[in-house]
C-alpha positions in Angstrom: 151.3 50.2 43.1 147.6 49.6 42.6 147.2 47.1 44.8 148.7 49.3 47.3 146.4 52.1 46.7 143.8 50.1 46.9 144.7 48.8 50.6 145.1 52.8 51.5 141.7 53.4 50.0 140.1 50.3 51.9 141.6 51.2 55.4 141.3 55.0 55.1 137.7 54.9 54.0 137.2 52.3 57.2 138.5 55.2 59.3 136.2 57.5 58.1 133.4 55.3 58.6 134.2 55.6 62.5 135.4 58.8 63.0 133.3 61.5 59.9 135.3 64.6 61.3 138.9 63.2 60.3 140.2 65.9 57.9 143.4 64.9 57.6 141.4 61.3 56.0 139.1 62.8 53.8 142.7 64.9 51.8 144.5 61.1 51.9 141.3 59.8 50.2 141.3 62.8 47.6 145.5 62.0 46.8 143.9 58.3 46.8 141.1 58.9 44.4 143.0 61.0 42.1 146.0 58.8 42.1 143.6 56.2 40.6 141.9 59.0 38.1 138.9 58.8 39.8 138.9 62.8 40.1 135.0 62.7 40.7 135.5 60.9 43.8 138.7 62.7 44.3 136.7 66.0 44.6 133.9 64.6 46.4 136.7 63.9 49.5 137.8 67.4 49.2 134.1 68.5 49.3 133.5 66.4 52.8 136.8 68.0 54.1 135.4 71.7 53.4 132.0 70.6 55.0 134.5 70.2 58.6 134.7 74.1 58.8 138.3 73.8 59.6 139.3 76.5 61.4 143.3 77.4 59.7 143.3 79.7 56.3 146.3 78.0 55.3 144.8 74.7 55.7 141.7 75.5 54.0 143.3 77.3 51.1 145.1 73.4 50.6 141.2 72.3 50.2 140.6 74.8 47.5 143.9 74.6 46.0 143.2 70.6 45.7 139.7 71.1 44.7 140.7 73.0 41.6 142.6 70.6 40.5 139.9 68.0 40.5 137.8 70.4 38.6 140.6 71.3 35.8 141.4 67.5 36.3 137.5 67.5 35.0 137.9 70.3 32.2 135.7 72.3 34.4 138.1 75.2 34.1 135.7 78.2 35.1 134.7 76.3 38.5 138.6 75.7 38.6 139.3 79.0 38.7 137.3 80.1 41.2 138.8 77.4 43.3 142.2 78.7 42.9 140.7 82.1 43.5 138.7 81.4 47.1 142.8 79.4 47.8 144.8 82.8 47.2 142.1 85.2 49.0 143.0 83.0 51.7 146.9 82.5 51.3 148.4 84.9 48.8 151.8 83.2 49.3 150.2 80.2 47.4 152.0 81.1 43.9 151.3 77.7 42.0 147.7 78.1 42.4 148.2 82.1 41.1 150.2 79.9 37.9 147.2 77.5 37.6 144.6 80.4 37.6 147.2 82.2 34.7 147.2 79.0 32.6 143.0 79.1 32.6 142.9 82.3 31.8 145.6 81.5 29.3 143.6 78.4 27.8 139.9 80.9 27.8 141.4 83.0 25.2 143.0 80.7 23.2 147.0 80.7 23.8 146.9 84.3 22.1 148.0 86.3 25.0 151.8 86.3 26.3 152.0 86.0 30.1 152.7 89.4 30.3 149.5 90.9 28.7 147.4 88.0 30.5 148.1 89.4 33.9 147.8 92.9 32.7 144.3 91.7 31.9 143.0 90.8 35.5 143.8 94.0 37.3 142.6 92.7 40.6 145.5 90.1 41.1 148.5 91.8 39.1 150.4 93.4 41.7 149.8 89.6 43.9 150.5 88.0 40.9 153.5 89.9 40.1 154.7 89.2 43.2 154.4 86.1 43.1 156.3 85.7 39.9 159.3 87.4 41.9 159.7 85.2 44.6 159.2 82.4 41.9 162.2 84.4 39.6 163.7 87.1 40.8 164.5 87.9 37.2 161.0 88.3 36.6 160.0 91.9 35.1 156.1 93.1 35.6 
C-alpha cells in the first residue's frame, strides 16, 4: 500500500507542478499526506487549496472540514475548532464536523461534562447542533 501511495504522491504532485490552480489535486495530496501521517504536509495541501478561492460553500466547507482534522491530527485543538467552526457557518448540514467541534469542547474541560450539558454550554450552535443530532438519531432529545 505504501508503495502505492507513494506513486499517487509522485504523479499528483507532478500535476500540480504544471497546472498550480488544480483543486481537486491539492485535496488528493492532503488524503495522500495524511494517509502517510505526514499531517503537516497534509494541511499545508489543504492550505494551497483554500488559497484557489473556490467559489462553492459546500466545497469549501470540505477544505475546512479537512483542515481541522490536520490540526486535531496535530493536537492543535483550539485552531481545530475554529476550522470546524468557519466548515458549519458555511454548511450547517455538515453534522460530523458539529460532532468533532463537541468532542474539543468535550476534551477542553476535561471529560466532565455529559453531551447534553456541553451543548447547553455553546448557546450559539445548540439549536444547529441539536439539529443535527436529530437527523443523526431521531431518538435524540435536546
Amino acid at each position: 500500500m505504501m508503495g502505492q501511495t507513494k506513486e499517487a504522491e509522485k504523479m499528483t504532485s507532478h500535476i500540480v507542478s504544471e497546472e498550480t490552480g488544480c483543486l481537486e489535486c491539492y485535496r488528493l495530496l492532503s488524503a495522500i499526506y495524511s494517509q502517510q501521517e505526514q499531517h503537516r504536509k497534509a494541511l499545508d495541501a489543504i492550505d494551497k487549496a483554500l488559497e484557489l478561492k473556490p467559489k462553492d460553500p459546500k466545497v469549501i466547507s470540505e477544505l475546512f472540514f479537512t483542515k481541522g482534522n490536520q490540526l486535531r491530527e496535530q493536537n492543535l485543538l483550539d485552531k481545530a475548532f475554529e476550522s470546524y467552526k468557519a466548515a458549519v457557518e458555511l454548511n450547517p448540514d455538515q453534522a460530523q464536523a458539529w460532532m468533532n467541534m463537541g468532542g474539543i469542547q468535550h476534551i477542553k474541560v476535561g471529560g466532565t461534562m455529559c453531551p447534553h450539558e456541553l451543548i447547553m454550554s455553546e448557546p450559539y450552535s445548540w439549536f444547529q447542533t441539536a439539529s443535527c443530532c436529530r437527523k443523526i438519531s431521531p431518538n435524540w432529545i435536546a
